[in-house]
C-alpha positions in Angstrom: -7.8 -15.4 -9.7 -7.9 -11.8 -8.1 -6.9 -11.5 -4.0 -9.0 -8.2 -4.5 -12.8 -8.6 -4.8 -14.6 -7.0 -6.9 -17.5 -6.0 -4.5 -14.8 -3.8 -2.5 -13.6 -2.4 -6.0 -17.0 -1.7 -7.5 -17.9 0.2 -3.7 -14.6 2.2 -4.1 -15.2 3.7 -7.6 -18.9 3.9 -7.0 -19.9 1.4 -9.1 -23.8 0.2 -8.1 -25.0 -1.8 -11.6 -23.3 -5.1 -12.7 -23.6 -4.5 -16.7 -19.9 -3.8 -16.0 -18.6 -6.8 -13.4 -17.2 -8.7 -16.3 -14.8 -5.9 -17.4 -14.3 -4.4 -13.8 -12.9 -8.3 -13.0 -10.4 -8.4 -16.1 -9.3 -4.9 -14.9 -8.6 -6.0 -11.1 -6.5 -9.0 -12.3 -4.2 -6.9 -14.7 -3.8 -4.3 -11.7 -3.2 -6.8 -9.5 -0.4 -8.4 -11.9 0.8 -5.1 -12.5 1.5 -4.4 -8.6 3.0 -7.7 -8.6 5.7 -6.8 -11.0 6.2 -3.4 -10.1 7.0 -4.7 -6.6 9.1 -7.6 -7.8 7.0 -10.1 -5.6 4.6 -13.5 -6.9 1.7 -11.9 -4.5 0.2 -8.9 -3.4 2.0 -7.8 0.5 -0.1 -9.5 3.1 0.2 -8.2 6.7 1.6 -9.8 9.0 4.5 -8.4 6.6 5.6 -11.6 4.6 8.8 -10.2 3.5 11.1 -10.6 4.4 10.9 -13.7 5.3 10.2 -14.7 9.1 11.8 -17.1 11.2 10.2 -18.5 14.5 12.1 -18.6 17.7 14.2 -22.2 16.3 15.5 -20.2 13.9 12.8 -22.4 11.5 11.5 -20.3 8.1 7.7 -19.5 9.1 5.6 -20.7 6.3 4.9 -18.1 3.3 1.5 -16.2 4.0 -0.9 -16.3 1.0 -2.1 -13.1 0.6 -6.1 -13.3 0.7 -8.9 -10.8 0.8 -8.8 -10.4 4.7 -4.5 -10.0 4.9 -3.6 -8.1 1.9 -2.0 -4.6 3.1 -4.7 -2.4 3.7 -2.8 -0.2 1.1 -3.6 -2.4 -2.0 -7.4 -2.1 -2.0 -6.8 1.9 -3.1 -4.0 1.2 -5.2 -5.8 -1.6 -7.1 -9.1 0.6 -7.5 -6.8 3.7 -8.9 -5.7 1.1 -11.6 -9.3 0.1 -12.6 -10.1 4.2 -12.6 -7.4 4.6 -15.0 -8.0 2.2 -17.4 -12.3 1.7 -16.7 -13.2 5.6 -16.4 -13.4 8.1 -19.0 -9.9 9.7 -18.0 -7.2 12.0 -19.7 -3.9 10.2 -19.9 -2.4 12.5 -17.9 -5.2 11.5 -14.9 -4.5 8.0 -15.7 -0.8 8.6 -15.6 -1.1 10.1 -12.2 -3.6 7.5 -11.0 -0.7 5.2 -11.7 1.9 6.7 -10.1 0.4 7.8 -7.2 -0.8 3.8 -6.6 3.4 3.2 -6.9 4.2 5.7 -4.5 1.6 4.7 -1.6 2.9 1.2 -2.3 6.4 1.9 -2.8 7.7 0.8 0.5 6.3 -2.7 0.4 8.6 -3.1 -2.8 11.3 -5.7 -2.8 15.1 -6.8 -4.6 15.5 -3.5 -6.0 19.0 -4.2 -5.9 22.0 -1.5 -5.4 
C-alpha cells in the first residue's frame, strides 16, 4: 500500500477525472518502490529524519518511524508525481529520462549505505 495518496498525486499533475485512479495508483506504488531502492531504504524518508537511527537521552534506540502521509519528507510528494508523469503522460523518453533523474537528484541526500 502506497505512503503517497493519490488525491495529492492526481492535484500535482492536474489530474480532475477518476477514469484514470486505477492506473495513477499502480503508478504511485512502482514510484514509490523505485525511490525505495534507489535510496537503499525499506520506506520512503519520514521527517523527523529516521536515519540514521536515533537514540534518546539513555542511550536507548528510539523506535523506527513509519513513514505515513503526514511525515514523509516533504521532498517525496514531487519526486513521486515526476515518476507518474514519466510513465502516465504522453512524454519523449528523453522527458521521461529527465523526469527521473531530476526526482534522484532532489532526493539524493536522503539516500543511504552507499558504501565507499
Amino acid at each position: 500500500m502506497s505512503v503517497i495518496q493519490l488525491s495529492a498525486v492526481k492535484a500535482l499533475l492536474r489530474y480532475t477525472h477518476n477514469s484514470d485512479d486505477v492506473m495513477l495508483q499502480s503508478l504511485i506504488d512502482a514510484a514509490e518502490s523505485e525511490l525505495c531502492r534507489f535510496l537503499n531504504r525499506k520506506q520512503l524518508p519520514t521527517l523527523p529524519q529516521d536515519y540514521p537511527p536515533l537514540f534518546d537521552a539513555n542511550g536507548d534506540p528510539i523506535p523506527e518511524v513509519v513513514a505515513t502521509a503526514e511525515n514523509v519528507a516533504p521532498e517525496v510528494l514531487p519526486c513521486v508525481a515526476m515518476l507518474v508523469k514519466a510513465q502516465a503522460d504522453d512524454v519523449t523518453p528523453a522527458d521521461a529520462a529527465a523526469l527521473r533523474r531530476a526526482a534522484e537528484v532532489k532526493l539524493f541526500p536522503y539516500r543511504v549505505r552507499m558504501g565507499i
